[in-house]
Biotite code that builds the C-alpha atoms (Angstrom):
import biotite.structure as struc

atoms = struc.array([
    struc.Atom([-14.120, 18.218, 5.861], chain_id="A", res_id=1, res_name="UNK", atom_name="CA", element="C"),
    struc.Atom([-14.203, 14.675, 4.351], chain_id="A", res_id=2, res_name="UNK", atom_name="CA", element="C"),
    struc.Atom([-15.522, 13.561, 7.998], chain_id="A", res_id=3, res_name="UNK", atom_name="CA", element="C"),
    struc.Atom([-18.418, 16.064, 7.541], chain_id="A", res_id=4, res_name="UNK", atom_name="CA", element="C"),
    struc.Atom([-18.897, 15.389, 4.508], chain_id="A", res_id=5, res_name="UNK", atom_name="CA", element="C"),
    struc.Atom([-18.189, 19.358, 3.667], chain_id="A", res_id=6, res_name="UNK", atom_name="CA", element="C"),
    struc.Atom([-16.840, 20.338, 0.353], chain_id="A", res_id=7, res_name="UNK", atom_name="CA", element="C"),
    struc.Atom([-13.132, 21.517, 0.982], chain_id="A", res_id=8, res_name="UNK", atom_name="CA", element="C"),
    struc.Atom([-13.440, 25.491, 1.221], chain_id="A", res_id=9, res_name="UNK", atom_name="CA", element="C"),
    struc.Atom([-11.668, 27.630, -1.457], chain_id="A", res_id=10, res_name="UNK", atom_name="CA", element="C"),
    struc.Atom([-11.022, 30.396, 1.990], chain_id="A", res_id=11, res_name="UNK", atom_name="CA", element="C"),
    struc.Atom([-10.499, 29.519, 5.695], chain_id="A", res_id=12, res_name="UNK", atom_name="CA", element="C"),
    struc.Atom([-13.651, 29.752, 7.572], chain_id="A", res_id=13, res_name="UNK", atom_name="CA", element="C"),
    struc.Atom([-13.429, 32.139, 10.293], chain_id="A", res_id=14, res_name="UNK", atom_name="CA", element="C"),
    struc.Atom([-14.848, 32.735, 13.326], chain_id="A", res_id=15, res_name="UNK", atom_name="CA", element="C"),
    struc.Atom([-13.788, 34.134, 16.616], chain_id="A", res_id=16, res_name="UNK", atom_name="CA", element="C"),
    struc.Atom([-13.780, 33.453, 20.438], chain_id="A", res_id=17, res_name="UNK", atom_name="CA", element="C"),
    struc.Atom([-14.188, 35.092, 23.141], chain_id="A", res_id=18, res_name="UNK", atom_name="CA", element="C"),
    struc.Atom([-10.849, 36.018, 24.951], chain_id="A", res_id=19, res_name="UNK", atom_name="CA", element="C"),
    struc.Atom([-12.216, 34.919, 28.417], chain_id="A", res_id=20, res_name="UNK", atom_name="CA", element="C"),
    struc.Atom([-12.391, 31.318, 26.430], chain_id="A", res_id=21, res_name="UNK", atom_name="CA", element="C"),
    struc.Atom([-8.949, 31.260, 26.918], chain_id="A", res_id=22, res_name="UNK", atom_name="CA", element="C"),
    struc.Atom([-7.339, 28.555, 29.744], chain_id="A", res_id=23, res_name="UNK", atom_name="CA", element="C"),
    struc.Atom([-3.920, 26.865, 30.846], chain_id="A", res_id=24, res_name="UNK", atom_name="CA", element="C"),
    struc.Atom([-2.830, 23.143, 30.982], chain_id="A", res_id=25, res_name="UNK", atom_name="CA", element="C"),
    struc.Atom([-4.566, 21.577, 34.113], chain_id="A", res_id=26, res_name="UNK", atom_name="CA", element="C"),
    struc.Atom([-7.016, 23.662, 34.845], chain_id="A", res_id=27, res_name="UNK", atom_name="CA", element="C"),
    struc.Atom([-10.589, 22.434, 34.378], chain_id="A", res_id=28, res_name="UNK", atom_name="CA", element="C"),
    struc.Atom([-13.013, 22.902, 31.372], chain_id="A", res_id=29, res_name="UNK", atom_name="CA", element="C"),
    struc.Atom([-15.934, 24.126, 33.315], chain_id="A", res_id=30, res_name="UNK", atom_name="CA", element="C"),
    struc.Atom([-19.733, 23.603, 31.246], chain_id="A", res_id=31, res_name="UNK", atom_name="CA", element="C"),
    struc.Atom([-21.734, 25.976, 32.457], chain_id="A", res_id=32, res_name="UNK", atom_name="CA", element="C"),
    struc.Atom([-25.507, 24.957, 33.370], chain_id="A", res_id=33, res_name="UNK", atom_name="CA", element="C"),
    struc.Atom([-26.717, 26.969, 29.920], chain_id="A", res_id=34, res_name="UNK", atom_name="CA", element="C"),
    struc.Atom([-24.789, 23.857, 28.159], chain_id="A", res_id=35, res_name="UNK", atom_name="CA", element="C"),
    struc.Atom([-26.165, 21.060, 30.223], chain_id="A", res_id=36, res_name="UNK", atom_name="CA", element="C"),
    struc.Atom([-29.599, 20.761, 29.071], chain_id="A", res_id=37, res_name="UNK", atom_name="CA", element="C"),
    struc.Atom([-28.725, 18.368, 26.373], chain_id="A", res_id=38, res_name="UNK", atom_name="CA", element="C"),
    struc.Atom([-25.158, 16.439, 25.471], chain_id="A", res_id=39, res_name="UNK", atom_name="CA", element="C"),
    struc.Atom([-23.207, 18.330, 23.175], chain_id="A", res_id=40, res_name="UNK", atom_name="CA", element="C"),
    struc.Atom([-19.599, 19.032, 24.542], chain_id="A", res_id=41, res_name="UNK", atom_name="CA", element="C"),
    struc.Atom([-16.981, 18.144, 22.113], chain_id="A", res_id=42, res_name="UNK", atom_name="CA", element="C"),
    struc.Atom([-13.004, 18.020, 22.095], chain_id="A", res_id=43, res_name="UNK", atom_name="CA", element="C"),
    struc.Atom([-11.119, 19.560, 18.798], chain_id="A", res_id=44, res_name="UNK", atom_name="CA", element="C"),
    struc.Atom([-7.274, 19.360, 18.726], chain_id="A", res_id=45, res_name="UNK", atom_name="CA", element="C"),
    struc.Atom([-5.933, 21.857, 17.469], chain_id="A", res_id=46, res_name="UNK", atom_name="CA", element="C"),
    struc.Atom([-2.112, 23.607, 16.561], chain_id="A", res_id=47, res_name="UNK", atom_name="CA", element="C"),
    struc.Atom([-2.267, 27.048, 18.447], chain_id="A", res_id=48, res_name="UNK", atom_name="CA", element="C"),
    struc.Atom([-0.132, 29.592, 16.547], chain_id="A", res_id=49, res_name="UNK", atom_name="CA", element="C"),
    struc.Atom([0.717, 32.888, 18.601], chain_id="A", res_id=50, res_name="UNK", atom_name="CA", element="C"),
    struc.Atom([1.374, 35.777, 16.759], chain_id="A", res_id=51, res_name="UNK", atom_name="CA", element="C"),
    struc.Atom([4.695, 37.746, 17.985], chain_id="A", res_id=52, res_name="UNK", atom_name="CA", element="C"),
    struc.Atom([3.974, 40.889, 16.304], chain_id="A", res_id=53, res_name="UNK", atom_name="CA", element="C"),
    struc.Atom([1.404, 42.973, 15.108], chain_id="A", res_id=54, res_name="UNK", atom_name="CA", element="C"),
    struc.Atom([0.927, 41.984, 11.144], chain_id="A", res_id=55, res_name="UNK", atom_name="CA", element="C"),
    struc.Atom([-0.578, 43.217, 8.492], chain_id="A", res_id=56, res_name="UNK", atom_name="CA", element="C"),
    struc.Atom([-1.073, 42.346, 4.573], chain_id="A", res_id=57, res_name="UNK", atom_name="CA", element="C"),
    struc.Atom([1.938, 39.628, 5.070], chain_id="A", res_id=58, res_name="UNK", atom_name="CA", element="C"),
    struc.Atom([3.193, 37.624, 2.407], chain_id="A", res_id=59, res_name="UNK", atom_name="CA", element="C"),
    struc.Atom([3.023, 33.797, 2.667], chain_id="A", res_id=60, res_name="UNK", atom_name="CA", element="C"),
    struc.Atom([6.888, 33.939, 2.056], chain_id="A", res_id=61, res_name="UNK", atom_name="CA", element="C"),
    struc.Atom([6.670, 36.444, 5.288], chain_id="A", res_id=62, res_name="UNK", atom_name="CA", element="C"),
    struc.Atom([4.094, 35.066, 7.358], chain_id="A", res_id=63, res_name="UNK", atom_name="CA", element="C"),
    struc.Atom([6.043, 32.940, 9.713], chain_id="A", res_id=64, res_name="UNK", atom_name="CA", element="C"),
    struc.Atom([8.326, 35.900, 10.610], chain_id="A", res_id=65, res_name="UNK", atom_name="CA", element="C"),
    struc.Atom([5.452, 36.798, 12.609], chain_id="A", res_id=66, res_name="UNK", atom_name="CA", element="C"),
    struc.Atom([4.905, 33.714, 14.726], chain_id="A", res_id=67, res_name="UNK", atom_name="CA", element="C"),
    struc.Atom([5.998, 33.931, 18.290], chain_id="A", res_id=68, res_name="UNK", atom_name="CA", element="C"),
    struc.Atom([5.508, 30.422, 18.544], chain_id="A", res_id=69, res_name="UNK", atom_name="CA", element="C"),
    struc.Atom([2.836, 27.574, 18.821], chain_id="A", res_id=70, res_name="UNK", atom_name="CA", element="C"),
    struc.Atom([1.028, 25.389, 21.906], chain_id="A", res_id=71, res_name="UNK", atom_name="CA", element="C"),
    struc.Atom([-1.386, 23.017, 22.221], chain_id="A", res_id=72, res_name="UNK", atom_name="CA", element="C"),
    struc.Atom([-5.278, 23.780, 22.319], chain_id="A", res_id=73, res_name="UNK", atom_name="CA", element="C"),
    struc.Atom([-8.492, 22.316, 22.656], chain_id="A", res_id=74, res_name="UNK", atom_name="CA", element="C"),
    struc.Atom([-10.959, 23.997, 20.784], chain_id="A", res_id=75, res_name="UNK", atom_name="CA", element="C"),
    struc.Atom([-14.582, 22.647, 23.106], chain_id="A", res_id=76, res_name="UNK", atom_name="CA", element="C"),
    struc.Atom([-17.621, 22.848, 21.368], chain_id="A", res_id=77, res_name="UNK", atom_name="CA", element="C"),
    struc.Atom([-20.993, 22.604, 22.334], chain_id="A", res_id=78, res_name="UNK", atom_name="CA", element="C"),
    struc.Atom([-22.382, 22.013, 19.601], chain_id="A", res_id=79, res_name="UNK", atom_name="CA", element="C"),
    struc.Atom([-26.000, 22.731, 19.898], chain_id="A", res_id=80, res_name="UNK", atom_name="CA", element="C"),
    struc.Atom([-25.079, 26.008, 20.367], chain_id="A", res_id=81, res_name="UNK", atom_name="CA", element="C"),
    struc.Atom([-22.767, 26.343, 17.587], chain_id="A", res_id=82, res_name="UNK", atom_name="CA", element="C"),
    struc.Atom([-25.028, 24.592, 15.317], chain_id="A", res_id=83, res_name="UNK", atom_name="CA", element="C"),
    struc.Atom([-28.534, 25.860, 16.473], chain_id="A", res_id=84, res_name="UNK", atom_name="CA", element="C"),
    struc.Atom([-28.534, 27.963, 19.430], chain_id="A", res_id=85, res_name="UNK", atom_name="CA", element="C"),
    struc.Atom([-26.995, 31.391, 17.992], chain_id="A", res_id=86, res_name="UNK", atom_name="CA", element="C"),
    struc.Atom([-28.630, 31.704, 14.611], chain_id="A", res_id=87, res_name="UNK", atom_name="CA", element="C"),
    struc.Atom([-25.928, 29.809, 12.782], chain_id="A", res_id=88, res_name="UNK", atom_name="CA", element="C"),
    struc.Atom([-22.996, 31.816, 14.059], chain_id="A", res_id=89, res_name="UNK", atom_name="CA", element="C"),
    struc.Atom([-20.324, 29.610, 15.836], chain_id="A", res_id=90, res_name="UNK", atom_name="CA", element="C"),
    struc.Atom([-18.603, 32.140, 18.421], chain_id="A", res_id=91, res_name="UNK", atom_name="CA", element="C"),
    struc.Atom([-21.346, 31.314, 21.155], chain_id="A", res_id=92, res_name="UNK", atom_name="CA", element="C"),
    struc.Atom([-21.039, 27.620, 21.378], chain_id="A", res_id=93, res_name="UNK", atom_name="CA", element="C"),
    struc.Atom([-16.870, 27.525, 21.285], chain_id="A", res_id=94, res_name="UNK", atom_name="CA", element="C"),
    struc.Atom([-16.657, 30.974, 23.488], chain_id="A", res_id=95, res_name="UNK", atom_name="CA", element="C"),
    struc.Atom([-18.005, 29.809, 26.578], chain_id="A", res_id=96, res_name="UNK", atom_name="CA", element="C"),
    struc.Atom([-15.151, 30.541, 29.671], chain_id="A", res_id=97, res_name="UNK", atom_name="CA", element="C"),
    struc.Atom([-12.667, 28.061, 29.824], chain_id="A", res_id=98, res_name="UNK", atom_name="CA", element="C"),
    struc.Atom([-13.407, 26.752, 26.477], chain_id="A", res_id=99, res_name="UNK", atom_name="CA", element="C"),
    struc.Atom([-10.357, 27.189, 24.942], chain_id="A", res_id=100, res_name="UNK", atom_name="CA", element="C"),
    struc.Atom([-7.071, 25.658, 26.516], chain_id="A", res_id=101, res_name="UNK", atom_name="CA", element="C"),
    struc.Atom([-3.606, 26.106, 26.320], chain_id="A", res_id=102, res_name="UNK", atom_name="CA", element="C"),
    struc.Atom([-0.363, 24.735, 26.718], chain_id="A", res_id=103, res_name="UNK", atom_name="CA", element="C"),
    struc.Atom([1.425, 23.085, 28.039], chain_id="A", res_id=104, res_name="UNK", atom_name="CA", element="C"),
    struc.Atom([4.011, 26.154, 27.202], chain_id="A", res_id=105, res_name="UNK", atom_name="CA", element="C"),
    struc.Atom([4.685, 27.985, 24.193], chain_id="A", res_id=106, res_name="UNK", atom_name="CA", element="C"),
    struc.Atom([7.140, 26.562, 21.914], chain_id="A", res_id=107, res_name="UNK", atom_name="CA", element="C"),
    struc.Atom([9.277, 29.046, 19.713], chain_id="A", res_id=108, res_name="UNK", atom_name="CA", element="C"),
    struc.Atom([8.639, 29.514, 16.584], chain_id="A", res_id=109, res_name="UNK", atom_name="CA", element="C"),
    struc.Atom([12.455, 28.217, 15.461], chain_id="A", res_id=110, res_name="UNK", atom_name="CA", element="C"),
    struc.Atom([12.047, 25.242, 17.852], chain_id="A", res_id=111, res_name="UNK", atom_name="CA", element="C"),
    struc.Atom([9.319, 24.010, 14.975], chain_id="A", res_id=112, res_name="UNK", atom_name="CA", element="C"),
    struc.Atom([11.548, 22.649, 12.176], chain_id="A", res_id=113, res_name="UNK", atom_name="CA", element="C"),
    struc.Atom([8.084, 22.069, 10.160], chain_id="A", res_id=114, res_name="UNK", atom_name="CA", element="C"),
    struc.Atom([4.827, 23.681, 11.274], chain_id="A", res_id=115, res_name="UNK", atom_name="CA", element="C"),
    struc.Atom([3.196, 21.192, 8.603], chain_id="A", res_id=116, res_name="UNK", atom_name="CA", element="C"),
    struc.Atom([4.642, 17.835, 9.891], chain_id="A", res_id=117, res_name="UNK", atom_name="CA", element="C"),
    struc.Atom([3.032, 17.718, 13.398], chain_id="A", res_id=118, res_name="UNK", atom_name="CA", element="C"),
    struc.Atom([1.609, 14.331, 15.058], chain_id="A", res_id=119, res_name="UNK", atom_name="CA", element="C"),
    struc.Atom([-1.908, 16.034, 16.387], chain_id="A", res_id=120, res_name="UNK", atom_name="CA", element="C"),
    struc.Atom([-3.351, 12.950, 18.715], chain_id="A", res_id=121, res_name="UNK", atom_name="CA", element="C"),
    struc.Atom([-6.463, 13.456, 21.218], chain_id="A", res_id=122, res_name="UNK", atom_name="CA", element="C"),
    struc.Atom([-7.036, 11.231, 24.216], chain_id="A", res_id=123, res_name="UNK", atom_name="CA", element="C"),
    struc.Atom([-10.373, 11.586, 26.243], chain_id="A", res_id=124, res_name="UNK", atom_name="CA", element="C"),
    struc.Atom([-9.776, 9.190, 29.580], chain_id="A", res_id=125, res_name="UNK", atom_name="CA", element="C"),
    struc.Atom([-6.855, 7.806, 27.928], chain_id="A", res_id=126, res_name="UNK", atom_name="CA", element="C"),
    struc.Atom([-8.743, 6.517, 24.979], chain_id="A", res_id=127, res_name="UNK", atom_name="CA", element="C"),
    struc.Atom([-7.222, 8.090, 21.485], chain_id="A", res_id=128, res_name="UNK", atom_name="CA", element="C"),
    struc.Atom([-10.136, 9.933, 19.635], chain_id="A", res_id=129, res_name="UNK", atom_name="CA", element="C"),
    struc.Atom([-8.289, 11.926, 16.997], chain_id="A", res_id=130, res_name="UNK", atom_name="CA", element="C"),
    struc.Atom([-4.521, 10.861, 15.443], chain_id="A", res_id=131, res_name="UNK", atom_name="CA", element="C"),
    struc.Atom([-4.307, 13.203, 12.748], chain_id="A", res_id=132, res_name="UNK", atom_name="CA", element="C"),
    struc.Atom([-1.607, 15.463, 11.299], chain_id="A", res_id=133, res_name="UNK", atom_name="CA", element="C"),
    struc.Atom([-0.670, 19.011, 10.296], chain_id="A", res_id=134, res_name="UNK", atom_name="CA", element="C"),
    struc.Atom([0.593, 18.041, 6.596], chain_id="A", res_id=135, res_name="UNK", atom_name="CA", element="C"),
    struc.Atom([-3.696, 17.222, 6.259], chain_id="A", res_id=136, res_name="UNK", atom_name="CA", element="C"),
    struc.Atom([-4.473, 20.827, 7.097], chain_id="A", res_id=137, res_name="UNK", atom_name="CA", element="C"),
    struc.Atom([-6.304, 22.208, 4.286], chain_id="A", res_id=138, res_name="UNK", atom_name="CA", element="C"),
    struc.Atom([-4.691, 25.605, 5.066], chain_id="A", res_id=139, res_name="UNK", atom_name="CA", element="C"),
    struc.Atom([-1.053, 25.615, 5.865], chain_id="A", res_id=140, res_name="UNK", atom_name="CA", element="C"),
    struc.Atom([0.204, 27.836, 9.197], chain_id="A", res_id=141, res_name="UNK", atom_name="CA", element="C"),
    struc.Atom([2.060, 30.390, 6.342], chain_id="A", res_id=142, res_name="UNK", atom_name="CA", element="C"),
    struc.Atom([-1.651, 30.675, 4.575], chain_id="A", res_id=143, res_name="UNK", atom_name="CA", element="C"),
    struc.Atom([-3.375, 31.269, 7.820], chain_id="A", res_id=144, res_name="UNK", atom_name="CA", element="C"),
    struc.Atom([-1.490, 34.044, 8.874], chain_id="A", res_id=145, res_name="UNK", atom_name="CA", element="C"),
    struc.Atom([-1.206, 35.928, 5.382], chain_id="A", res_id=146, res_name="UNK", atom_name="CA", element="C"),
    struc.Atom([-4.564, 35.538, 4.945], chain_id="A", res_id=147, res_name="UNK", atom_name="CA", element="C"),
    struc.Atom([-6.053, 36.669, 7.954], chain_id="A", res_id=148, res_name="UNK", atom_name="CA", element="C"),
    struc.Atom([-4.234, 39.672, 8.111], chain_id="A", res_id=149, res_name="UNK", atom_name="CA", element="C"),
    struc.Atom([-5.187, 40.889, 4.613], chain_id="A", res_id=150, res_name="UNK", atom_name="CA", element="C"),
    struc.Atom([-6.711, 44.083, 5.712], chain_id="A", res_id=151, res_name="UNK", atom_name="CA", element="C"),
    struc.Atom([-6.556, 43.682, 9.356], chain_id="A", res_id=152, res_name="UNK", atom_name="CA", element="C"),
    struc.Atom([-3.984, 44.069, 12.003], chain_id="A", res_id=153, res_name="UNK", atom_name="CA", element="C"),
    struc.Atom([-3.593, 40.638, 13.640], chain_id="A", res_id=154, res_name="UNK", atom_name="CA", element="C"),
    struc.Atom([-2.013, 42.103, 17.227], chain_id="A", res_id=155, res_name="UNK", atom_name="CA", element="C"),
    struc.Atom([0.783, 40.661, 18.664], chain_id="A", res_id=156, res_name="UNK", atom_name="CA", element="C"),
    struc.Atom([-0.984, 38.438, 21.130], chain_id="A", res_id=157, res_name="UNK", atom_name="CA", element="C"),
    struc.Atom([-3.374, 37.141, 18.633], chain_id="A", res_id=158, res_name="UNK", atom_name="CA", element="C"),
    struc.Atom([-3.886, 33.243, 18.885], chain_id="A", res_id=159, res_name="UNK", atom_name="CA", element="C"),
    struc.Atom([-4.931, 30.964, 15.793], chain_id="A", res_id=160, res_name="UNK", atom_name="CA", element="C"),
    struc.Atom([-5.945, 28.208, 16.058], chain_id="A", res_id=161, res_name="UNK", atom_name="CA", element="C"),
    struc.Atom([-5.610, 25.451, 12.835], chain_id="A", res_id=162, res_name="UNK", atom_name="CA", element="C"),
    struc.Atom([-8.378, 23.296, 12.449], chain_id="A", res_id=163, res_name="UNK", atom_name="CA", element="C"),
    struc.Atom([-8.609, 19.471, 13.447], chain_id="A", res_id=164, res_name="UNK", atom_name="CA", element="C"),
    struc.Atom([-8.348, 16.426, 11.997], chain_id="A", res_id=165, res_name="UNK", atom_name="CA", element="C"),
    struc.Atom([-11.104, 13.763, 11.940], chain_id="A", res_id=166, res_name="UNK", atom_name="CA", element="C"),
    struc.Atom([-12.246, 12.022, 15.243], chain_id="A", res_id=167, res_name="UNK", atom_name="CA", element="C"),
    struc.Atom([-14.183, 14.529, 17.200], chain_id="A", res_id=168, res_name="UNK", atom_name="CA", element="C"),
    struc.Atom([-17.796, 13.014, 19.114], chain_id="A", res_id=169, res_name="UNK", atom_name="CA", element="C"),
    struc.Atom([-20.517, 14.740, 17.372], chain_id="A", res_id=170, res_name="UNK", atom_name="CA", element="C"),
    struc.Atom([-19.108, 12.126, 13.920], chain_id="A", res_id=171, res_name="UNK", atom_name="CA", element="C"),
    struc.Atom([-19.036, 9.590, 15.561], chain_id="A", res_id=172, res_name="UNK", atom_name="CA", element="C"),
    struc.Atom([-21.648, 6.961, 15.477], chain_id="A", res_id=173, res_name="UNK", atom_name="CA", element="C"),
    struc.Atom([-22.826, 7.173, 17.857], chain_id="A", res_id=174, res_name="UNK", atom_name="CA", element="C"),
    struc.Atom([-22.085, 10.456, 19.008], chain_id="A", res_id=175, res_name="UNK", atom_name="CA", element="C"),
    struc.Atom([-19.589, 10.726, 21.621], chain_id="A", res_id=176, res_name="UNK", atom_name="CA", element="C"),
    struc.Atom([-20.201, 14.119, 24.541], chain_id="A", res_id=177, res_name="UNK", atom_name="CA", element="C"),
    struc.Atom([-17.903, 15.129, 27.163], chain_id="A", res_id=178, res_name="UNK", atom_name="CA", element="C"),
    struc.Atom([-18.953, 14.577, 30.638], chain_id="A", res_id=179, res_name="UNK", atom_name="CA", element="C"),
    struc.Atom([-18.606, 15.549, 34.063], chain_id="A", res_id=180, res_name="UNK", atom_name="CA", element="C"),
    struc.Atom([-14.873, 14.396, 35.436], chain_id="A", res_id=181, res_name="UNK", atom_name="CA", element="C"),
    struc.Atom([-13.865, 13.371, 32.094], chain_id="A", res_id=182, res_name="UNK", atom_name="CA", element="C"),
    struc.Atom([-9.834, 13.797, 31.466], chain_id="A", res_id=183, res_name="UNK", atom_name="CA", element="C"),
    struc.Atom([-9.180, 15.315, 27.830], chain_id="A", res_id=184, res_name="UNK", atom_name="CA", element="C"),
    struc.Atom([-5.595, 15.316, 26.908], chain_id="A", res_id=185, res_name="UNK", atom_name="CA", element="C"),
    struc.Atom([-4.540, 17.117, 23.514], chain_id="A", res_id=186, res_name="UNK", atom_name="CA", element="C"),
    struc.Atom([-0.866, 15.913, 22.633], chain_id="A", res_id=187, res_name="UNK", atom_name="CA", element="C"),
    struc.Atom([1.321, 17.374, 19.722], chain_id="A", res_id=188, res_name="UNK", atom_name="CA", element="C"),
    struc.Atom([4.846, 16.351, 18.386], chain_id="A", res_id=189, res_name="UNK", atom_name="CA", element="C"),
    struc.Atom([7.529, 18.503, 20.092], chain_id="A", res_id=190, res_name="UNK", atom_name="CA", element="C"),
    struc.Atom([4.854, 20.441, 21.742], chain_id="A", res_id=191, res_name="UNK", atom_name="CA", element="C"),
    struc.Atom([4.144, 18.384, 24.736], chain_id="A", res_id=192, res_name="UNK", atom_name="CA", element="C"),
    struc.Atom([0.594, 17.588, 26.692], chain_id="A", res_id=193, res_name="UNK", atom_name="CA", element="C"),
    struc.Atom([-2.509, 19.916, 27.290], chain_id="A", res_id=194, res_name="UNK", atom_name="CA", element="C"),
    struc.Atom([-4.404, 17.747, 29.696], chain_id="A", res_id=195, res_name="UNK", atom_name="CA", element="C"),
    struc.Atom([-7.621, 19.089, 31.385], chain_id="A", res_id=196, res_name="UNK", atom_name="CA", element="C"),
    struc.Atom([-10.719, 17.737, 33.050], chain_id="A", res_id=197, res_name="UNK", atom_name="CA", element="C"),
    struc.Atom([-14.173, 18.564, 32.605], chain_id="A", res_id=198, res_name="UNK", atom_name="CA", element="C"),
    struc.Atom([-16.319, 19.903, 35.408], chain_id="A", res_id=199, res_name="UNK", atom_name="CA", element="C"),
    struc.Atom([-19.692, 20.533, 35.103], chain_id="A", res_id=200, res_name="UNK", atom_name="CA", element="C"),
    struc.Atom([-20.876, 23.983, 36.738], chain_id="A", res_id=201, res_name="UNK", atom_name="CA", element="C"),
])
């Protein structure tokens, strides 16, 4: 927020992504030639939390039951899309396929002492872009989940992903893109490595 200069939201800001988004560790983050007319593909570490079953108007204190476990992910952007491109909605520009990675392997849920005391670190051809934390998430892993399911049935399945701390290309000055055979690696404490590279279509 600070890095966007956005005032720190009272509620989570949602938005969804496509399910065909969804990729593993090593395989490649393919642009597709509808993103290549201008630079704007950005990296977004992230804390994936996968829900283990289906919940619905959970407690805070209850929440965490209902975690399977977490991963790494990589929440690609292209921006122009999500900022201009689809009428101010983000779910085009982070839903392209293969825009969302993985891995490297779910962790349980009881393998995570502290869900809020996570070394998040991004590396894009080895260089570190983002060394954040999960204690700085503005919504804890416990709020995410209770909130989200106020009212609707988050499956077992489900995948949230937690923000990401400051770092990404579009803030930085200048701005920063992803590009063809790039290597983006997305590292979290007791987690392990997502590493992927970028191909472009």
């Amino acid at each position: 927020a600070k890095e966007q200069a956005a005032d720190v939201p009272d509620r989570p800001m949602v938005f969804a992504k496509n399910p065909m988004a969804a990729t593993v560790n090593d395989a490649e983050i393919v642009v597709p030639r509808i993103c290549q007319d201008r630079e704007q593909i950005d990296w977004e570490a992230e804390l994936a939390v996968v829900i283990g079953r289906d919940a619905r108007d959970v407690s805070m204190g209850s929440a965490i039951d209902h975690v399977l476990g977490y991963c790494c992910a990589n929440d690609v952007s292209a921006r122009w899309w999500q900022k201009e491109g689809a009428g101010g909605q983000f779910c085009r520009g982070k839903s392209f396929d293969t825009f969302c990675p993985l891995g490297p392997s779910l962790v349980p849920a009881s393998a995570i002492a502290d869900p809020q005391a996570l070394r998040v670190v991004c590396r894009v051809n080895g260089e570190v872009m983002q060394d954040g934390n999960t204690r700085d998430m503005i919504f804890s892993v416990a709020r995410l989940v209770s909130e989200l399911s106020q009212g609707t049935t988050l499956l077992a399945g489900t995948v949230i992903l937690t923000g990401t701390p400051s770092g990404v290309g579009m803030a930085r000055k200048p701005p920063m893109w992803l590009r063809d055979g790039d290597s983006v690696e997305v590292e979290i404490d007791g987690i392990g490595v997502l590493r992927n590279r970028v191909r472009f279509e």
